[in-house]
N, C-alpha and C positions, 0 to 999 in steps of 0.2 A: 832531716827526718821530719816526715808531718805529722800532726797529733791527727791522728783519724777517732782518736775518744777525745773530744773535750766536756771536761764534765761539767762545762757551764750550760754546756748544748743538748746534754742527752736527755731524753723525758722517756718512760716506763708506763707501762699498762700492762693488768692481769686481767682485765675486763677479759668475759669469752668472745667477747666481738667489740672491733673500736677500728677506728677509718685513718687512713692515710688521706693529709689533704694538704692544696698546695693552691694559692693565687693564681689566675693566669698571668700569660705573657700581657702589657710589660712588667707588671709588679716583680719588683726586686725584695721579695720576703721569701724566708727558708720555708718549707713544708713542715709540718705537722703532723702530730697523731689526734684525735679527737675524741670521745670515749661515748659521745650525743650521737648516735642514729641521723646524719643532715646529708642536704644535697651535695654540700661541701667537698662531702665523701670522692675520692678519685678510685683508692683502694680499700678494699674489704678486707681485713684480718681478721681470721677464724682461728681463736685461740681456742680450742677445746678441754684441752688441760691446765687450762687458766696458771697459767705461768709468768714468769714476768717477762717481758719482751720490752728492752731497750730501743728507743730510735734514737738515730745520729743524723739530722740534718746534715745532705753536702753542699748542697748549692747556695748559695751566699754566706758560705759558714766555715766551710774548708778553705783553704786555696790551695789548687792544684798549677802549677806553673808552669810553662812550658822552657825551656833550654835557652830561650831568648828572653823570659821573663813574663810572656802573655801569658794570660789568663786560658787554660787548659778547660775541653769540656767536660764536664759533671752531671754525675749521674742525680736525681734530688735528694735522696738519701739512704740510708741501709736500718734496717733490725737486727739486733744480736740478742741471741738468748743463750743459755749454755753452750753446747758446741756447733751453734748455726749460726750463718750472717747469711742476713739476704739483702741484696742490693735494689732496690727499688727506683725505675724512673715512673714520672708521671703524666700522664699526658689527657690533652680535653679538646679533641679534635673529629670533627665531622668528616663526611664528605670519601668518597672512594678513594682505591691504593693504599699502598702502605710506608711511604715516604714516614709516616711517623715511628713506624714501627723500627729504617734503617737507623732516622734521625736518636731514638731512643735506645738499639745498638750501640751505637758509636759511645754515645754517653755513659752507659753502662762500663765497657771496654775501655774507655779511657779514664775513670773512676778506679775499676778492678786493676787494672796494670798500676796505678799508684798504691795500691792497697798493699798488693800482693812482694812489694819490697820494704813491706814494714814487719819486723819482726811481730808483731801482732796477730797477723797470718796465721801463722800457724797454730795460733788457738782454737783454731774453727777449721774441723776436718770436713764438715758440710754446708758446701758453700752452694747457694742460688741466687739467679736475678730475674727480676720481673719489669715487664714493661706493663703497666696499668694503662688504659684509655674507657674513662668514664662515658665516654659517646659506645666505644665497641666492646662490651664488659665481656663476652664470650672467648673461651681459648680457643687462641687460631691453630688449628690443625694442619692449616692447610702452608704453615713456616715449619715443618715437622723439620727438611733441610737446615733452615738457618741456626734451628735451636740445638742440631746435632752437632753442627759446623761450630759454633760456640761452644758446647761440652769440649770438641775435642781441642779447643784451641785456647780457652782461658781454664778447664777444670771447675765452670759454674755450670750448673744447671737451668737454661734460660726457658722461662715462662712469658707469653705473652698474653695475659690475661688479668682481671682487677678484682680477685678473689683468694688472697694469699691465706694459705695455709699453717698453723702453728703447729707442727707435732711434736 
């Protein structure tokens, strides 16, 4: 069983606006929420009903293991607030295509497939994932496919854009 709440890990804001923010590659540190207005920022949370919204760093903070013992890939973290989790990757990448976008799939998917056999689950009837990229903060429209392709295939709601929403 993995603990996906460690409550040494998890940190809280009601702020109505506060940022997801995370080191680049190679820095080996978890991601963060922020509650300061900075460049820092990857992802925007718009808490409008100023509620409390939990984060749970995954990435150097979980371990997800693979059948032979490697190290599985991770999404960077999720938010839970009453009956929502939203799974979060982060990403700070220039430059054309969307290689970041499959690289931030996969991450996400193999995150939620760990999640999704912990009794925990089923606390959260309204499940979403976001890929964030601070270089391309606009929703891509134009993955309308991939993000149906993902509803119908993990039951998350997948966003790729760095404007998350609290309702």
């Amino acid at each position: 069983m993995i603990d996906f709440f460690p409550t040494q890990h998890i940190s809280s804001s009601n702020r109505r606006k506060f940022g997801i923010c995370d080191r680049p590659a190679p820095a080996a540190e978890k991601a963060y929420i922020a509650e300061r207005q900075g460049q820092d920022w990857i992802a925007a949370v718009d808490n409008y009903p100023q509620v409390k919204v939990n984060f749970v760093p995954v990435d150097h903070c979980i371990e997800l293991r693979r059948a032979d013992g490697s190290m599985d890939n991770r999404c960077d973290g999720y938010l839970f607030y009453r009956d929502t989790i939203i799974f979060v990757e982060l990403k700070q990448r220039k430059g054309k295509g969307n290689q970041w976008i499959k690289d931030g799939e996969q991450q996400l998917r193999s995150t939620i497939g760990y999640f999704e056999q912990q009794e925990e689950a089923r606390n959260f009837p309204i499940k979403k994932a976001y890929i964030a990229n601070s270089e391309k903060p606009l929703f891509r429209t134009g993955q309308a496919v991939r993000m149906e392709r993902f509803f119908s295939e993990t039951n998350y709601i997948l966003r790729i854009e760095n404007r998350i929403n609290i309702e």
